[in-house]
C-alpha positions as protocol buffer text, in pm:
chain_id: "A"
residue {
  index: 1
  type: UNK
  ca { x: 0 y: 0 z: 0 }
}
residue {
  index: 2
  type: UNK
  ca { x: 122 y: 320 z: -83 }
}
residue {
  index: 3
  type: UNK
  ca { x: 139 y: 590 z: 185 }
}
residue {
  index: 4
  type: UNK
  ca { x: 154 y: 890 z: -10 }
}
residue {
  index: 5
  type: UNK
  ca { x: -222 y: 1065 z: -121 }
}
residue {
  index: 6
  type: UNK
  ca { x: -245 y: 1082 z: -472 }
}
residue {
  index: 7
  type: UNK
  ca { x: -387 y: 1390 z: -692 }
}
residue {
  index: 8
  type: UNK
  ca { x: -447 y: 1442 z: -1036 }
}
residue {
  index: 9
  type: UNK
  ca { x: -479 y: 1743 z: -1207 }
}
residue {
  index: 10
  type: UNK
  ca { x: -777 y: 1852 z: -1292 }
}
residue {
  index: 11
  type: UNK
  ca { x: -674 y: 2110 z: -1547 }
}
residue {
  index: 12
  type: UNK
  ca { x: -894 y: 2117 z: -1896 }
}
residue {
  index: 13
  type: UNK
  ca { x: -1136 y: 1901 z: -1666 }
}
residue {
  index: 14
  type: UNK
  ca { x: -1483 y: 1798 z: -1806 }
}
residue {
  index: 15
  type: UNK
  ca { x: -1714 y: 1724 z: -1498 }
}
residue {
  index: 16
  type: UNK
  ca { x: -1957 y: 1415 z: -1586 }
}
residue {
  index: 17
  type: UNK
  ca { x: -2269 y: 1354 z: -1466 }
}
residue {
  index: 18
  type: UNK
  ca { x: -2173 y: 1016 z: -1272 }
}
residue {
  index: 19
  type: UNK
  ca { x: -1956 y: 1247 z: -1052 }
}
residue {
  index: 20
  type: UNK
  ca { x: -1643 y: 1121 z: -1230 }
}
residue {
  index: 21
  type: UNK
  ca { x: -1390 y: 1433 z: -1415 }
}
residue {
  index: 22
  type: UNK
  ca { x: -1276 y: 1352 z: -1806 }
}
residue {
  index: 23
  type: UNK
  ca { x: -964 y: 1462 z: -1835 }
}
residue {
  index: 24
  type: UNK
  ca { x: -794 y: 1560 z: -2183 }
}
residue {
  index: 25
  type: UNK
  ca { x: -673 y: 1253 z: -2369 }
}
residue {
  index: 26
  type: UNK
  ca { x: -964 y: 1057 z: -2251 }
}
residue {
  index: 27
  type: UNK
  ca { x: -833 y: 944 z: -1869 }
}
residue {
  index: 28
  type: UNK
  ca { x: -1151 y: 932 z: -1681 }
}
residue {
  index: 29
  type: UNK
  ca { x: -1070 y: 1018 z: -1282 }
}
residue {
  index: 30
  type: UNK
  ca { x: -1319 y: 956 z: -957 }
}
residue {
  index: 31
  type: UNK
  ca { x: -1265 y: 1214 z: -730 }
}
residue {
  index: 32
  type: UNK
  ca { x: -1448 y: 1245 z: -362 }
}
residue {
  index: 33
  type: UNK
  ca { x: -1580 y: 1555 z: -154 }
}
residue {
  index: 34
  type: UNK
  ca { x: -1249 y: 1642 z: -81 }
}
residue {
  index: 35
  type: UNK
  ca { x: -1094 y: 1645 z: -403 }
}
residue {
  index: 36
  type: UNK
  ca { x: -901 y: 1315 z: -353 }
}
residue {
  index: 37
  type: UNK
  ca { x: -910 y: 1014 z: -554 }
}
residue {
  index: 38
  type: UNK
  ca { x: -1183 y: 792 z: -450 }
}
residue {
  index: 39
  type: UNK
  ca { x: -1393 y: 552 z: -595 }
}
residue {
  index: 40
  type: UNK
  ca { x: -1562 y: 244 z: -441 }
}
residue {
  index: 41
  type: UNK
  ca { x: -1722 y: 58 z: -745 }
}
residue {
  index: 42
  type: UNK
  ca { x: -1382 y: 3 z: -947 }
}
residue {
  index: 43
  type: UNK
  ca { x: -1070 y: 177 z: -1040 }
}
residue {
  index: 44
  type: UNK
  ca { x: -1051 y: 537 z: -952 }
}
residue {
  index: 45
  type: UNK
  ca { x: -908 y: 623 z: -1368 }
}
residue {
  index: 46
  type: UNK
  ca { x: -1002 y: 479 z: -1656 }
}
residue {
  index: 47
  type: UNK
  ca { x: -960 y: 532 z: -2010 }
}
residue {
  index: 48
  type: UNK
  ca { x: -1291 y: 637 z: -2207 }
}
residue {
  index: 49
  type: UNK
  ca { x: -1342 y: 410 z: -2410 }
}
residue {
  index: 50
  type: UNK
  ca { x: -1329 y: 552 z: -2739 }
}
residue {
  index: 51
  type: UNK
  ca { x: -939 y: 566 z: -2682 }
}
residue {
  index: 52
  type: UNK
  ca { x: -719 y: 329 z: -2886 }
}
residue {
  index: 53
  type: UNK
  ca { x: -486 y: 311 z: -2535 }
}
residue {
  index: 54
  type: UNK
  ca { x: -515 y: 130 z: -2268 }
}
residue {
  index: 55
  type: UNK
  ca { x: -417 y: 185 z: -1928 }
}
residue {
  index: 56
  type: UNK
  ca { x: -378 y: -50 z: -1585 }
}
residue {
  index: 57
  type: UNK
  ca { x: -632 y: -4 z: -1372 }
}
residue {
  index: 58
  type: UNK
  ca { x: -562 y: 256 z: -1064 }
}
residue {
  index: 59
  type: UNK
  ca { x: -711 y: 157 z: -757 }
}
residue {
  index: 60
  type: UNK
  ca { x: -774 y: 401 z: -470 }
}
residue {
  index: 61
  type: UNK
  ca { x: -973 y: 525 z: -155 }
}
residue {
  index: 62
  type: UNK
  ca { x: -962 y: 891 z: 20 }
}
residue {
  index: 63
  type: UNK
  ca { x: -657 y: 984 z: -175 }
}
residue {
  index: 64
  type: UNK
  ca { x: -461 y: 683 z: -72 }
}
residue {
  index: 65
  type: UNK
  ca { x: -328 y: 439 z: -395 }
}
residue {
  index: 66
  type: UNK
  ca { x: -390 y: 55 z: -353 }
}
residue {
  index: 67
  type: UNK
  ca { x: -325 y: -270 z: -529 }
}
residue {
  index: 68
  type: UNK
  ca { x: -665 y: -451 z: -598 }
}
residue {
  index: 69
  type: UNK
  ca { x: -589 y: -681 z: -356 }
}
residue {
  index: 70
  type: UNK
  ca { x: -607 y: -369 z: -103 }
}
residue {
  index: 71
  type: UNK
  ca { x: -861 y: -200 z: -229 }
}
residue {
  index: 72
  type: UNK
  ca { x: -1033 y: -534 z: -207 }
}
residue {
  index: 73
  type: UNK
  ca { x: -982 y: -609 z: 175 }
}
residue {
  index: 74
  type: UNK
  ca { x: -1076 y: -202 z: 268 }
}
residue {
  index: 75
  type: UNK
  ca { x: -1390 y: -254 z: 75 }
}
residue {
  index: 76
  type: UNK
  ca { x: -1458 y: -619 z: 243 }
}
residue {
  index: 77
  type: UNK
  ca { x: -1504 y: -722 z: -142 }
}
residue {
  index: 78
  type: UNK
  ca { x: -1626 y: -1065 z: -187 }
}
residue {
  index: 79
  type: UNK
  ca { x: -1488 y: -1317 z: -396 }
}
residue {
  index: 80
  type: UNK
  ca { x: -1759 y: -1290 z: -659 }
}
residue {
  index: 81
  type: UNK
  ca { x: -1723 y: -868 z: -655 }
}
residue {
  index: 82
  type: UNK
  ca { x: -1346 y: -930 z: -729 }
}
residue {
  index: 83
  type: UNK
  ca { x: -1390 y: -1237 z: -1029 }
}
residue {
  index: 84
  type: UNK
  ca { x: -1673 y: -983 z: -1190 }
}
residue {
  index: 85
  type: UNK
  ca { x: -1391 y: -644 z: -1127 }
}
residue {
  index: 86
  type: UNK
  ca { x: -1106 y: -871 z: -1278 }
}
residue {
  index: 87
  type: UNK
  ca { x: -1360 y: -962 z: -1557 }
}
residue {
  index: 88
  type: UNK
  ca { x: -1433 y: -581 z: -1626 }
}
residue {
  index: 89
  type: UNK
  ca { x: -1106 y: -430 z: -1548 }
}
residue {
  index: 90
  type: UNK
  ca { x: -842 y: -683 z: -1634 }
}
């Protein structure tokens, strides 16, 4: 687990109406109240998915980065919840 808080930029930001900010070149980034990367339904940035590129998925909570393993035991994630996120998220 990483101990440093994590913060993208937000400049040429596109807010979206799931509560999720596009960023230019597509990357897709969850953000919560307090401006920190935070998402607790998959990876906190994703690639829209017109883009050619693809990126790993980015897991984190309250500004905090995680492994999906983690992210998994924070979010008491069941083993079904995990096969379907793998499925999804690769």
């Amino acid at each position: 687990m990483s101990d440093k808080s994590t913060h993208l930029t937000r400049e040429g930001a596109v807010e979206r109406a799931d509560g999720s900010v596009r960023l230019p070149k597509g990357l897709i980034v969850w953000y919560n109240e307090l401006g920190e990367i935070h998402r607790e339904d998959g990876p906190v940035a994703t690639l829209d998915i017109s883009s050619i590129n693809r990126i790993k998925p980015y897991w984190g909570l309250n500004g905090k980065e995680y492994t999906f393993n983690e992210w998994c035991i924070k979010l008491n994630k069941t083993d079904k919840e995990k096969m379907l996120l793998r499925l999804q998220y690769g």
